[in-house]
C-alpha atoms as an extended CHARMM CRD file, in Angstrom:
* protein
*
       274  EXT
         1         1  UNK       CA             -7.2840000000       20.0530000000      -22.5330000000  PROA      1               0.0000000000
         2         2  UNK       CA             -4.4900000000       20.4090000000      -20.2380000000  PROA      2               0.0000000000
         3         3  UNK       CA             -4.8400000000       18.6560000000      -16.9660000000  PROA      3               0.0000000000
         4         4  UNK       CA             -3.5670000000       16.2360000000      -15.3750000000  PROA      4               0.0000000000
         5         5  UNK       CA             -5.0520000000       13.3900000000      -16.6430000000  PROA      5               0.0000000000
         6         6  UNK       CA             -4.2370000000       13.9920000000      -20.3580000000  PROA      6               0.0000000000
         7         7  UNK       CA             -0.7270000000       14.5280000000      -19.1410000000  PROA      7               0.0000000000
         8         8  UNK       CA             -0.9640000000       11.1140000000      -16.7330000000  PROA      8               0.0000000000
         9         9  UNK       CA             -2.2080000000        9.2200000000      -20.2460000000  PROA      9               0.0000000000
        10        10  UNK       CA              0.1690000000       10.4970000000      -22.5860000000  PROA      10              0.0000000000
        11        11  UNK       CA              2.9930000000        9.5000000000      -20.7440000000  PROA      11              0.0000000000
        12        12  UNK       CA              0.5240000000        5.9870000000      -20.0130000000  PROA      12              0.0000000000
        13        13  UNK       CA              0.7990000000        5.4630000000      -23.9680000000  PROA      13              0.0000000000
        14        14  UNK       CA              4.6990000000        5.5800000000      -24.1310000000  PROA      14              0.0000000000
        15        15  UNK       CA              4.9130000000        3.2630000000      -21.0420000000  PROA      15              0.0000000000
        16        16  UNK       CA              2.7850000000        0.4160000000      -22.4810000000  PROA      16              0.0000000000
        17        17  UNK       CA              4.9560000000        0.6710000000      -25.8610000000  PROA      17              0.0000000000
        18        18  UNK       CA              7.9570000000        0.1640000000      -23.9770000000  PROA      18              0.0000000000
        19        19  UNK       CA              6.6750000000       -2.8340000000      -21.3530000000  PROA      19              0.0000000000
        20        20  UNK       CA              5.3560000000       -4.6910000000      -24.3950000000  PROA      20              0.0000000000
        21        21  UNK       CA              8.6660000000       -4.7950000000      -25.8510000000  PROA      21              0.0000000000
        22        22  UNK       CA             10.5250000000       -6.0060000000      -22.5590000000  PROA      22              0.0000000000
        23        23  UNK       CA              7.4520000000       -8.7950000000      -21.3600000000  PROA      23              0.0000000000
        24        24  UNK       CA              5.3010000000       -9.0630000000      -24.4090000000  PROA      24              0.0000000000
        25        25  UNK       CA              1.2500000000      -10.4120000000      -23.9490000000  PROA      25              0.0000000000
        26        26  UNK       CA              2.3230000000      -14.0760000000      -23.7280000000  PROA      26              0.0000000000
        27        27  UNK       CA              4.7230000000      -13.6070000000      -20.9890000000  PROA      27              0.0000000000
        28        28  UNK       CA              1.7920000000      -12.0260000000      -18.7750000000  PROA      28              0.0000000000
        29        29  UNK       CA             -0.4510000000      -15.3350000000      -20.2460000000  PROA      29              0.0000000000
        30        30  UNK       CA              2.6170000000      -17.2850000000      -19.0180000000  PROA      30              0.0000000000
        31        31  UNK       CA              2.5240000000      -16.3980000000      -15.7650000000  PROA      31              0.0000000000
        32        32  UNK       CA              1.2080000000      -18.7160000000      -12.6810000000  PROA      32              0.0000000000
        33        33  UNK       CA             -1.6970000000      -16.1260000000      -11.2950000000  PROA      33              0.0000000000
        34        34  UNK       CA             -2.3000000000      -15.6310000000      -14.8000000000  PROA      34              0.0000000000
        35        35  UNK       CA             -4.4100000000      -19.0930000000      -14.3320000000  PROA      35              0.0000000000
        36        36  UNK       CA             -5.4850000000      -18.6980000000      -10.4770000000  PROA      36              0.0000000000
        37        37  UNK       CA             -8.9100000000      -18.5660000000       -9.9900000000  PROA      37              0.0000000000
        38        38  UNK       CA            -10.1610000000      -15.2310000000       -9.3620000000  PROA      38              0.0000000000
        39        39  UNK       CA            -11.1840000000      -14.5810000000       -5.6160000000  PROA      39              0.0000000000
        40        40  UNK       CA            -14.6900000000      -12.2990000000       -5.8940000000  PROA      40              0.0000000000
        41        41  UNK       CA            -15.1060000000       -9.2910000000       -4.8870000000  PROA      41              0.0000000000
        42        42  UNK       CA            -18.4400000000       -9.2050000000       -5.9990000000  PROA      42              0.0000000000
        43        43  UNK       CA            -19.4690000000      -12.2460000000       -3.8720000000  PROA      43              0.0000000000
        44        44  UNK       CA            -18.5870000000      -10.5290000000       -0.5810000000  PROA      44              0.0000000000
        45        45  UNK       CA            -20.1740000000       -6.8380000000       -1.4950000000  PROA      45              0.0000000000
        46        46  UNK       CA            -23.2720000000       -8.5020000000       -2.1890000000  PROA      46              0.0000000000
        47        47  UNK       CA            -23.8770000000       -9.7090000000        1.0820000000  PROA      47              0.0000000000
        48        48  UNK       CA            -22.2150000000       -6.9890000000        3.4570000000  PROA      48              0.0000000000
        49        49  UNK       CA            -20.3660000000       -3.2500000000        3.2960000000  PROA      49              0.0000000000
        50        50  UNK       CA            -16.8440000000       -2.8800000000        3.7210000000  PROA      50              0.0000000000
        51        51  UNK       CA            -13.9620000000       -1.1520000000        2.8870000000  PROA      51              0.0000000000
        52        52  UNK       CA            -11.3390000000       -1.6000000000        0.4530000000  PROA      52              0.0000000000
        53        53  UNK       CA             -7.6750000000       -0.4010000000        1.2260000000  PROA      53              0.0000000000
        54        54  UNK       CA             -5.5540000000        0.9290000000       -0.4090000000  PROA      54              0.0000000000
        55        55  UNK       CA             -1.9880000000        1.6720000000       -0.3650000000  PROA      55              0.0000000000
        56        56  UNK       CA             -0.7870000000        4.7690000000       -1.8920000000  PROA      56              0.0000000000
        57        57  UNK       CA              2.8770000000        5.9380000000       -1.4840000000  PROA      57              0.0000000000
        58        58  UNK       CA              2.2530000000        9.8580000000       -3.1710000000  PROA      58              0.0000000000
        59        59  UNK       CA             -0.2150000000       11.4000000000       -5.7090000000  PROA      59              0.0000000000
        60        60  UNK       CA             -0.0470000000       14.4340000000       -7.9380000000  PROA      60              0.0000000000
        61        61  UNK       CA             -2.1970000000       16.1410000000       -6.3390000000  PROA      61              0.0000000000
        62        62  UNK       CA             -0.4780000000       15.4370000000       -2.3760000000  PROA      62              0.0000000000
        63        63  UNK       CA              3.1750000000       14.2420000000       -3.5320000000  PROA      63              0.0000000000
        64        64  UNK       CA              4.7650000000       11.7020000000       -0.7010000000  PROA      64              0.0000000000
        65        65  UNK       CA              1.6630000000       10.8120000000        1.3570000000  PROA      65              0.0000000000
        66        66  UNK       CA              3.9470000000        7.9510000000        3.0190000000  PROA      66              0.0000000000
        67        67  UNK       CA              7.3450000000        6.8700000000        2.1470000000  PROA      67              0.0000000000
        68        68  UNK       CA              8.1290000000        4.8650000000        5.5190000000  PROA      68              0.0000000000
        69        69  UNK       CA              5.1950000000        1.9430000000        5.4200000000  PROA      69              0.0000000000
        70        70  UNK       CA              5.9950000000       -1.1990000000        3.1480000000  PROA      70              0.0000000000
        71        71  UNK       CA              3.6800000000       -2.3000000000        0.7470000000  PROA      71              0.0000000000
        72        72  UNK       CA              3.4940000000       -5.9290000000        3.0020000000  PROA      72              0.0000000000
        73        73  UNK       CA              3.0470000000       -4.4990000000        6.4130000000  PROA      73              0.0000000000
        74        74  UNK       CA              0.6730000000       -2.2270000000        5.0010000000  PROA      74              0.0000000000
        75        75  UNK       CA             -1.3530000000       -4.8200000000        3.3960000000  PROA      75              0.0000000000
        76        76  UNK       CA             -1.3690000000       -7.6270000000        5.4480000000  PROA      76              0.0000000000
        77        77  UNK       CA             -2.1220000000       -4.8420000000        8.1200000000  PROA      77              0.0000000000
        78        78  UNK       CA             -5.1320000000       -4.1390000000        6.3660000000  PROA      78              0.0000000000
        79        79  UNK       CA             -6.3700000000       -8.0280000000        5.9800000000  PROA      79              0.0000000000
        80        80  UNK       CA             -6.2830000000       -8.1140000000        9.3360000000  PROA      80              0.0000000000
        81        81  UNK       CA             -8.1470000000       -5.3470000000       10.2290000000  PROA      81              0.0000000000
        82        82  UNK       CA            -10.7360000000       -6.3230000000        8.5480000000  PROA      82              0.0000000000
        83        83  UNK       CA            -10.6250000000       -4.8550000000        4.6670000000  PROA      83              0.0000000000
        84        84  UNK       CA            -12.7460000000       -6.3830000000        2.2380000000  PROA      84              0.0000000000
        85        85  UNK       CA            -10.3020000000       -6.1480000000       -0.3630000000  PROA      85              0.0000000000
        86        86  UNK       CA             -7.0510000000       -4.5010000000       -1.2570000000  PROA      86              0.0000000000
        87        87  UNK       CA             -5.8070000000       -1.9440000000       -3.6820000000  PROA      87              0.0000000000
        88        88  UNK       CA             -2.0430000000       -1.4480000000       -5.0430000000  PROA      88              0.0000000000
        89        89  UNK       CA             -1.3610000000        1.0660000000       -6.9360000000  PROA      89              0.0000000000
        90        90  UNK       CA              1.5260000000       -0.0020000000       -9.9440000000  PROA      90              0.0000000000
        91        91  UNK       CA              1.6180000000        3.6950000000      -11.4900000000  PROA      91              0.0000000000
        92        92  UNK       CA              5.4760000000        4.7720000000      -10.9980000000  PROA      92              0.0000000000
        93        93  UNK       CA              5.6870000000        8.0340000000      -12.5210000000  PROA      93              0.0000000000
        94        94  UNK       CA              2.6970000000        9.6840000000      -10.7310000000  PROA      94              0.0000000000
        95        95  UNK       CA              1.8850000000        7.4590000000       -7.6520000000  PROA      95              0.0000000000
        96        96  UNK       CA              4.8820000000        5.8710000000       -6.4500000000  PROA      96              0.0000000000
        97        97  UNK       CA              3.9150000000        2.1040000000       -7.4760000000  PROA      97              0.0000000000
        98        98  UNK       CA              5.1320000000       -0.3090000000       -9.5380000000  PROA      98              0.0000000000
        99        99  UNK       CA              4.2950000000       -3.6330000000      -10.5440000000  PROA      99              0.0000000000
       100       100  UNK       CA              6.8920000000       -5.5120000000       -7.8720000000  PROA      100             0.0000000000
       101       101  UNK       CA              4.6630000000       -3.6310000000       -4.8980000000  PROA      101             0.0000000000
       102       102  UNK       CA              1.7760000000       -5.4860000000       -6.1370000000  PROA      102             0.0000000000
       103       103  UNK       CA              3.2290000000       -8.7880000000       -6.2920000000  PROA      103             0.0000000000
       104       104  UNK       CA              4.3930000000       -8.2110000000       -2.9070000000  PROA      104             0.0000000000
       105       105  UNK       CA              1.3100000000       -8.2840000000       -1.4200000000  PROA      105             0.0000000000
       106       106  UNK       CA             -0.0790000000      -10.8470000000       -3.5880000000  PROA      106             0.0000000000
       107       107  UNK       CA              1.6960000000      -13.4810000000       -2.3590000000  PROA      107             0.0000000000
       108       108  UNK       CA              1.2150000000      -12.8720000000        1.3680000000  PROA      108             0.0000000000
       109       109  UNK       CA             -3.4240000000      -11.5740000000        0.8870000000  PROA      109             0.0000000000
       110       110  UNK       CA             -6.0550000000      -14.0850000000        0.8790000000  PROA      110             0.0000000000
       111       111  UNK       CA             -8.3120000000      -11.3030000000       -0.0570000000  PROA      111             0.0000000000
       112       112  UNK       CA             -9.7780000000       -9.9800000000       -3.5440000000  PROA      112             0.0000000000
       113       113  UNK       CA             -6.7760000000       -7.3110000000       -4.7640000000  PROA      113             0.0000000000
       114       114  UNK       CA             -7.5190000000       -4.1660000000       -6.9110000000  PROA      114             0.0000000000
       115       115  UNK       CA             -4.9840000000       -3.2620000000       -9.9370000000  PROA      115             0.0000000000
       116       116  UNK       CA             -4.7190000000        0.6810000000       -8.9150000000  PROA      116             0.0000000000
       117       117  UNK       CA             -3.6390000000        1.8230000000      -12.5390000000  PROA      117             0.0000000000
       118       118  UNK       CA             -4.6250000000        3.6500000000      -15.4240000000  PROA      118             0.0000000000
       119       119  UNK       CA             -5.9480000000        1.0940000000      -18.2630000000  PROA      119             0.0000000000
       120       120  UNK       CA             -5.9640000000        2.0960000000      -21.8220000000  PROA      120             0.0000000000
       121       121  UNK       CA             -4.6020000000       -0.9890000000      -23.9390000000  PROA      121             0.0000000000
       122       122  UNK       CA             -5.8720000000       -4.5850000000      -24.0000000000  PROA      122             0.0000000000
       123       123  UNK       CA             -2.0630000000       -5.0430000000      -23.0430000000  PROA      123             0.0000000000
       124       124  UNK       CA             -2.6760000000       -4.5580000000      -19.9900000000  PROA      124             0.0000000000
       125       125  UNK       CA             -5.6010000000       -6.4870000000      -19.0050000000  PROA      125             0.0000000000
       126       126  UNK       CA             -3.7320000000       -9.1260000000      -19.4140000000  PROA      126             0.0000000000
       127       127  UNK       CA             -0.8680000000       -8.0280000000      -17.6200000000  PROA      127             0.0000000000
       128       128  UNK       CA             -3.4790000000       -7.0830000000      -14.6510000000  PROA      128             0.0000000000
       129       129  UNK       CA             -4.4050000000      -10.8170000000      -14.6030000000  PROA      129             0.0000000000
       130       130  UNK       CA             -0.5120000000      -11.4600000000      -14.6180000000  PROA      130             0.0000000000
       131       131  UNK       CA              0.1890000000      -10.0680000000      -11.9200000000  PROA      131             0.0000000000
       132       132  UNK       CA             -2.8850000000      -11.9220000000      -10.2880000000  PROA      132             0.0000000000
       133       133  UNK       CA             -5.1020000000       -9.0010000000       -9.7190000000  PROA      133             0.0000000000
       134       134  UNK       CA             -8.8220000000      -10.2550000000       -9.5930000000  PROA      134             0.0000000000
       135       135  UNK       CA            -10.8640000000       -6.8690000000       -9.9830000000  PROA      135             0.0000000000
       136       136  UNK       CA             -9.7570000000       -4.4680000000      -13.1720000000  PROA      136             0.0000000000
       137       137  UNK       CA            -10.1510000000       -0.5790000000      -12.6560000000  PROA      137             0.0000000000
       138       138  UNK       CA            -11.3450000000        1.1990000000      -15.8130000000  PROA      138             0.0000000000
       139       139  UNK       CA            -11.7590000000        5.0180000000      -15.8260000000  PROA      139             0.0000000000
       140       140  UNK       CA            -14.3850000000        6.6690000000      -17.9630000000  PROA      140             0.0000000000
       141       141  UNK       CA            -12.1780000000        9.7330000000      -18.4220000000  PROA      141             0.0000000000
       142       142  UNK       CA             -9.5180000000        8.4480000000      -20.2170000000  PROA      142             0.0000000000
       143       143  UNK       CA            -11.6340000000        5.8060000000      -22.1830000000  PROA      143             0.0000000000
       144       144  UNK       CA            -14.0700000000        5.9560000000      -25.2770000000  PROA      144             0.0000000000
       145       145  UNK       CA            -16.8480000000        4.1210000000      -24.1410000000  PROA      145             0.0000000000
       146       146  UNK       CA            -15.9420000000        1.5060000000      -27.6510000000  PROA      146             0.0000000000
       147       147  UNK       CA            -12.1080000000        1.1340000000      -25.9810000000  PROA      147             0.0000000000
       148       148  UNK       CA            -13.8200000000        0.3870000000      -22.6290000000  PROA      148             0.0000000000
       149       149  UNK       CA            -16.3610000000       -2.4920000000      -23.5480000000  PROA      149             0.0000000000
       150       150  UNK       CA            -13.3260000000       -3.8390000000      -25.7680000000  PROA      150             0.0000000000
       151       151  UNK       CA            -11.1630000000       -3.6520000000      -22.2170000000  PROA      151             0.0000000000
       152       152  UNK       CA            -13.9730000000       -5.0250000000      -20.0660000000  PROA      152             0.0000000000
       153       153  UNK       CA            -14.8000000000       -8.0550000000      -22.9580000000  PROA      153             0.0000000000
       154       154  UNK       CA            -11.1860000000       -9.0470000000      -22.4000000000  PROA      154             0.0000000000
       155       155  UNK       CA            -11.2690000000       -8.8950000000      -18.7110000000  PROA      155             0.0000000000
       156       156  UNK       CA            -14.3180000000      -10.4450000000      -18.6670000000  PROA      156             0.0000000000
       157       157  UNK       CA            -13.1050000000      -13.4160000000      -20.4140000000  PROA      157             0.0000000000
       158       158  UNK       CA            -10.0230000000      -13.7390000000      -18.4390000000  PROA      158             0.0000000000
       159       159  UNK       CA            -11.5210000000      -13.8510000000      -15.5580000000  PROA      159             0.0000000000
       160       160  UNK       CA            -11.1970000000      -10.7110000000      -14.2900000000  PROA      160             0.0000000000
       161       161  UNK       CA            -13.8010000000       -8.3740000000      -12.5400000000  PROA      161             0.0000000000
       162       162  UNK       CA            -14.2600000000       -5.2030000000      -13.2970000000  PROA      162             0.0000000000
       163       163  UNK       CA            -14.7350000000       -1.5440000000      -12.0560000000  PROA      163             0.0000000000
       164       164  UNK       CA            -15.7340000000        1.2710000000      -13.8580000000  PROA      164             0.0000000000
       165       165  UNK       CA            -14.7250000000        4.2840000000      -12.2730000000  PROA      165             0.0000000000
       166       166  UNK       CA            -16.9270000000        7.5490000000      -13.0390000000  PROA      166             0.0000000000
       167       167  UNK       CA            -17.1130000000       11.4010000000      -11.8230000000  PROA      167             0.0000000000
       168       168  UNK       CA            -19.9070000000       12.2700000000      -13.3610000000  PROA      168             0.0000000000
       169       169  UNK       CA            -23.2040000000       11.8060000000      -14.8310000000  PROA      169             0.0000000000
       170       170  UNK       CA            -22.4380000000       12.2080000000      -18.3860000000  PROA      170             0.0000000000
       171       171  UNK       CA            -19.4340000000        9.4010000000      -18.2050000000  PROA      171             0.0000000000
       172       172  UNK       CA            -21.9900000000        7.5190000000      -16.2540000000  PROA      172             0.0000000000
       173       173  UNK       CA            -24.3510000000        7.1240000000      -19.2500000000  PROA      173             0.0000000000
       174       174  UNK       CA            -21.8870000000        6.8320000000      -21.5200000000  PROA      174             0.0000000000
       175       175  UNK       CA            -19.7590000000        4.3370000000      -20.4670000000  PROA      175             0.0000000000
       176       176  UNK       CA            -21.7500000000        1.4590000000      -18.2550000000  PROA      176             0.0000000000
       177       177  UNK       CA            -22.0250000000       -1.6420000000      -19.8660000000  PROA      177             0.0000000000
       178       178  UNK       CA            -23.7320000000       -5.0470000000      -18.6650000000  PROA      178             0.0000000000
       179       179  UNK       CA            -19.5360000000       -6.8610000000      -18.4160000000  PROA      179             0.0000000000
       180       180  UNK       CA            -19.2240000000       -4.2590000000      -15.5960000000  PROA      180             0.0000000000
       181       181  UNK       CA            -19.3180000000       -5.5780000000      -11.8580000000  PROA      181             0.0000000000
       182       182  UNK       CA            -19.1320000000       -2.3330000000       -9.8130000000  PROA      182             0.0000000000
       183       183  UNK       CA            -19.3640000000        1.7200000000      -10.3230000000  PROA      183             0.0000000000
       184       184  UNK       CA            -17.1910000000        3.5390000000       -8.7710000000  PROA      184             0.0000000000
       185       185  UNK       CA            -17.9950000000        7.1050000000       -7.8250000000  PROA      185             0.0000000000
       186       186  UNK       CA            -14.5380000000        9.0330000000       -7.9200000000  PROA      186             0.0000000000
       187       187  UNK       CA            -15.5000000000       12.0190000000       -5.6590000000  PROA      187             0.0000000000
       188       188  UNK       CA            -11.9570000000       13.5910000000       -6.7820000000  PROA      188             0.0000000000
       189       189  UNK       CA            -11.6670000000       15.2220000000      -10.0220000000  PROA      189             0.0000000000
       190       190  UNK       CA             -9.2590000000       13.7410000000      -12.1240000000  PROA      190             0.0000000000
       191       191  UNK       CA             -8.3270000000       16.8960000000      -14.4160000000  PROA      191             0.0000000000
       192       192  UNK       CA             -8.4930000000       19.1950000000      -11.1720000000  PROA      192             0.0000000000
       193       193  UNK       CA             -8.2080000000       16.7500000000       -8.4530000000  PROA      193             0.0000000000
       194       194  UNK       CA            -10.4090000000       18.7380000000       -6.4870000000  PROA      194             0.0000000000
       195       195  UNK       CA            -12.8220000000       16.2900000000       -4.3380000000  PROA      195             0.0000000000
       196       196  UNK       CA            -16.3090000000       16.6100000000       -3.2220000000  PROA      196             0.0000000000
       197       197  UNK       CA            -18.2260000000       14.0110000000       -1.5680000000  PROA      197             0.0000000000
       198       198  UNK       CA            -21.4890000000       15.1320000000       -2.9790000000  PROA      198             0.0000000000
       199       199  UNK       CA            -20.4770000000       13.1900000000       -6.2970000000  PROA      199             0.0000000000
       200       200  UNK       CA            -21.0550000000       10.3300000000       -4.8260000000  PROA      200             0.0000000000
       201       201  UNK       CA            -24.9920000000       11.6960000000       -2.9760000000  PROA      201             0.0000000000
       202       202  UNK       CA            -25.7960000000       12.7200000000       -6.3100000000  PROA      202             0.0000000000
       203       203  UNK       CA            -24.6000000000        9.8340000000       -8.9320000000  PROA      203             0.0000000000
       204       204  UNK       CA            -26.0920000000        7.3800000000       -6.2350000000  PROA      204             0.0000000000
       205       205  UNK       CA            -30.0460000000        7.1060000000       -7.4500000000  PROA      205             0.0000000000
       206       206  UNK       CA            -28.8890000000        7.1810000000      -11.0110000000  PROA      206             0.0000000000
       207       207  UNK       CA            -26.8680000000        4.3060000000      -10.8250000000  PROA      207             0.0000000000
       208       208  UNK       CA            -28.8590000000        0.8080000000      -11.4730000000  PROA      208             0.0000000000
       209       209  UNK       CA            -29.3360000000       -1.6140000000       -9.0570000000  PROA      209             0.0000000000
       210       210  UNK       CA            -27.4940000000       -4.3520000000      -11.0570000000  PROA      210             0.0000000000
       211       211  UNK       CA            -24.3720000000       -2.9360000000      -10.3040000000  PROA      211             0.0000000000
       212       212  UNK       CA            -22.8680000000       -2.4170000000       -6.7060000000  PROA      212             0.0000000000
       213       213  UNK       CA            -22.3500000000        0.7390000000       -5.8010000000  PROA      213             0.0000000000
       214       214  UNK       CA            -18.7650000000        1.9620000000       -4.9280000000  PROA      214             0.0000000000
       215       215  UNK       CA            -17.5020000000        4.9150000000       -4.1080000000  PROA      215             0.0000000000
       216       216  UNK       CA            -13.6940000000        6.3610000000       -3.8030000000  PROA      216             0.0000000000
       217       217  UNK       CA            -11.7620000000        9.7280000000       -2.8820000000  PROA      217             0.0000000000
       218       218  UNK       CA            -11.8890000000       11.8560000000        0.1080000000  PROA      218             0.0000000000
       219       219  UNK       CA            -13.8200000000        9.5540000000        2.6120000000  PROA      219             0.0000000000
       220       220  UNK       CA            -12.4460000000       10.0450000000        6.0840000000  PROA      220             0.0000000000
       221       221  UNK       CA            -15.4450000000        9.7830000000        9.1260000000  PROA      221             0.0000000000
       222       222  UNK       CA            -17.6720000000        7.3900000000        9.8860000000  PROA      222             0.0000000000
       223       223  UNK       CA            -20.5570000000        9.6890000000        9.1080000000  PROA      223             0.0000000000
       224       224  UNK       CA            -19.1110000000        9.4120000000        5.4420000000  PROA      224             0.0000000000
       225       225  UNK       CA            -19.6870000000        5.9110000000        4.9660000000  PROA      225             0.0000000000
       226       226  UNK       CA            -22.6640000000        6.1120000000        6.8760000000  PROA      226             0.0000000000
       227       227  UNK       CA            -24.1320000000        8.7650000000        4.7770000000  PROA      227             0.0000000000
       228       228  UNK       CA            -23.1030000000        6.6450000000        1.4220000000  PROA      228             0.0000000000
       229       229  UNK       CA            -24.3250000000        3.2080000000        2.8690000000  PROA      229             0.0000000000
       230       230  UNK       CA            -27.7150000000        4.7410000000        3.5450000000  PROA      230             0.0000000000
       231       231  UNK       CA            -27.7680000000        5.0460000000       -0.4110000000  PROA      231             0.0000000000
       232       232  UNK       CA            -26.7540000000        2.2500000000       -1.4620000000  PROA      232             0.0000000000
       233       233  UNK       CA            -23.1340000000        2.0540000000       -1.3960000000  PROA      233             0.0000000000
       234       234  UNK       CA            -21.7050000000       -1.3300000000       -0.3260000000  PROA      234             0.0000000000
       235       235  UNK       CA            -17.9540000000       -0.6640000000       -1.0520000000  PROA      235             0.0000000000
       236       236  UNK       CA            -15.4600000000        2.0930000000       -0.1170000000  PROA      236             0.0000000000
       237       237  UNK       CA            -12.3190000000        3.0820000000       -1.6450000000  PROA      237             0.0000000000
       238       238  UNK       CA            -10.0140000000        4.5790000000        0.9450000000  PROA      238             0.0000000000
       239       239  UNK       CA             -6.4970000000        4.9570000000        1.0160000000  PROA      239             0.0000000000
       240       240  UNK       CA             -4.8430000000        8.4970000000        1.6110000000  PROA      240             0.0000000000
       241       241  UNK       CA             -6.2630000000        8.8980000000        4.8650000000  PROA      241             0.0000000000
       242       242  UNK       CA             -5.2230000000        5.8100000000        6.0550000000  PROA      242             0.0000000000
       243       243  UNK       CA             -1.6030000000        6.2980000000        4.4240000000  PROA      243             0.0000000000
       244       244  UNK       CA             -1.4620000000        9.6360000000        6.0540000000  PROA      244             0.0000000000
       245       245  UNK       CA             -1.2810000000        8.3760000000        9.5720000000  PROA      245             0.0000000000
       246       246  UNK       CA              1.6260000000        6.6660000000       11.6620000000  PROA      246             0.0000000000
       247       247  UNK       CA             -0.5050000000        2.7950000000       11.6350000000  PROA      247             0.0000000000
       248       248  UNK       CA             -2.6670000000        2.5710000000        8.4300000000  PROA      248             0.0000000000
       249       249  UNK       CA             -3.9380000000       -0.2670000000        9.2660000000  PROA      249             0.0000000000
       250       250  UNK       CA             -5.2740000000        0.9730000000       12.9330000000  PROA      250             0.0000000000
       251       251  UNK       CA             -7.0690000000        3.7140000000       10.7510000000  PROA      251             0.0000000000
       252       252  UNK       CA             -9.0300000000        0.9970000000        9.2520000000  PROA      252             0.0000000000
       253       253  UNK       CA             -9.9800000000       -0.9600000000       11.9970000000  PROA      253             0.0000000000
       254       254  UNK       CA            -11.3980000000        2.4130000000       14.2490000000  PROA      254             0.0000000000
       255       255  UNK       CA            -13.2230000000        3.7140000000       11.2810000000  PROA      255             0.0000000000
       256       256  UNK       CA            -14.9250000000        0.5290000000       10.1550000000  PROA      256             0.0000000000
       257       257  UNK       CA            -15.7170000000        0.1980000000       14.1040000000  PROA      257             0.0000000000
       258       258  UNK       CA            -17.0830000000        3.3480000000       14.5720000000  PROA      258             0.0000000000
       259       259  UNK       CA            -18.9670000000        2.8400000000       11.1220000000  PROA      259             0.0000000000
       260       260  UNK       CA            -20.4150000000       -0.5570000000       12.8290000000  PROA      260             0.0000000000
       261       261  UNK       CA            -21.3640000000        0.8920000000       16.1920000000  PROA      261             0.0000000000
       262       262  UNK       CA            -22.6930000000        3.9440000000       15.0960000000  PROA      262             0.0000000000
       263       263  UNK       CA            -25.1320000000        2.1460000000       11.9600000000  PROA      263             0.0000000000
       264       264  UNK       CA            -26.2360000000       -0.6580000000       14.6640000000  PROA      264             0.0000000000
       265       265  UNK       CA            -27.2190000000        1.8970000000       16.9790000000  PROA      265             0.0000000000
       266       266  UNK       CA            -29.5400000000        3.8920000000       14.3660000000  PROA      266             0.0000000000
       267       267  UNK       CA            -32.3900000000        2.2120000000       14.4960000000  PROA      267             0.0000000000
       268       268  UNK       CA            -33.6810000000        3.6860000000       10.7810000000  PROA      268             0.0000000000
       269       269  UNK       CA            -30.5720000000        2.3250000000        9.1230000000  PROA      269             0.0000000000
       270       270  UNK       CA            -31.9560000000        0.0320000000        6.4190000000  PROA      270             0.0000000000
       271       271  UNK       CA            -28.5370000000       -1.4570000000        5.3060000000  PROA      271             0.0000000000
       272       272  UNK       CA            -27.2230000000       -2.2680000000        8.5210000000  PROA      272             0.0000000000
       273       273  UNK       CA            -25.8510000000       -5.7880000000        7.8320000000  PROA      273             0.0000000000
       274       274  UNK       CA            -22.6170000000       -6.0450000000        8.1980000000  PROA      274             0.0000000000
């Protein structure tokens, strides 16, 4: 299977080796967010919609989306405007991140922050939690569904929450547990990168109503997150069309507006509480 996710792994697996040499598990243990109390995500999707920011510097698929915003402008641009949470991205070789951009922004957010990163050793749950991250991404893809309940025990027990990001049905089934907090609908491919918002319309009525409904990739109008709130979605990953534009953060705040105005003004909106 050639794509770019096996590609995006493999060179994962070497990376890992090598950081557990330099910081090994107890240095991440060691480490004062290792023991800060987790700020929930969950807690704040469960009573209202919002949207969760991310910053993004490039991506395979795009290369340099934005190479002039900082990771703490950004950020703290997106607090203010209103973001239910934050996402940082700490994948160097394909996305730009690292593990200093989080950090960065996690000591100037109150909010709940998102480890943006591909997770395939119990190494680096606990570096997640190191870096004092308080919501886990997990991706079916690149995961046996045994290797992801190990990953998701750990978090769980650390504190963490967690997010299980699907793109399909069949990883859907497979891989949900009852440690995971959220589902994440990726509506981009991850071997083609190819996105289509339908993933998200169709995955929505077979996801169960224990878990919050997320969904990530390609969102960019009001009538988007409209659309996906009307079926249960309460969260929603954006960040490349907010990175795209000159103020990121200004993105934010006239979407989410617009989202607002236009939802209060439908009067057969059942999830209008925002």
């Amino acid at each position: 299977m050639n794509d770019i996710l096996t590609t995006i792994v493999a060179h994962k697996m070497e990376e890992v080796a090598a950081r557990k040499k330099i910081n090994p598990q107890h240095y991440w243990e060691a480490q004062p967010y290792f023991e800060k109390q987790t700020i929930s995500l969950k807690a704040t999707l469960q009573h209202q919609a919002g949207i969760i920011a991310e910053y993004k510097r490039k991506s395979p698929s795009k290369g340099v989306i934005n190479a002039e915003h900082t990771v703490e402008g950004t950020t703290k641009g997106y607090e203010k405007a209103g973001a239910v949470a934050v996402s940082v991205l700490t994948d160097e070789v394909f996305f730009g991140g690292s593990s200093e951009d989080f950090l960065k922004a996690r000591q100037i957010l109150t909010l709940p922050m998102l480890r943006k990163d591909f997770i395939i050793d119990p190494y680096q749950v606990y570096e997640t939690k190191g870096l004092g991250a308080d919501i886990m991404l997990l991706i079916a893809a690149c995961l046996t569904p045994e290797t992801c309940n190990e990953l998701a025990e750990i978090a769980k027990k650390i504190g963490l929450e967690v997010l299980l990001e699907v793109h399909n049905s069949e990883e859907l089934h497979s891989h949900l547990n009852p440690l995971v907090d959220f589902v994440g609908v990726n509506n981009r491919n991850l071997k083609t990168f190819a996105v289509d918002l339908n993933t998200s319309v169709t995955l929505a009525t077979e996801i169960p109503a224990t878990y919050i409904k997320i969904s990530e990739s390609g969102l960019q109008t009001a009538q988007d997150l409209r659309l996906l709130q009307n079926l249960g979605y309460k969260g929603f990953l954006i960040g490349e069309s907010f990175m795209k534009t000159s103020a990121p953060a200004k993105a934010l705040q006239e979407l989410w507006q617009e989202t607002i105005m236009k939802t209060k003004t439908n009067p057969h909106h059942k999830h209008a509480k925002f």
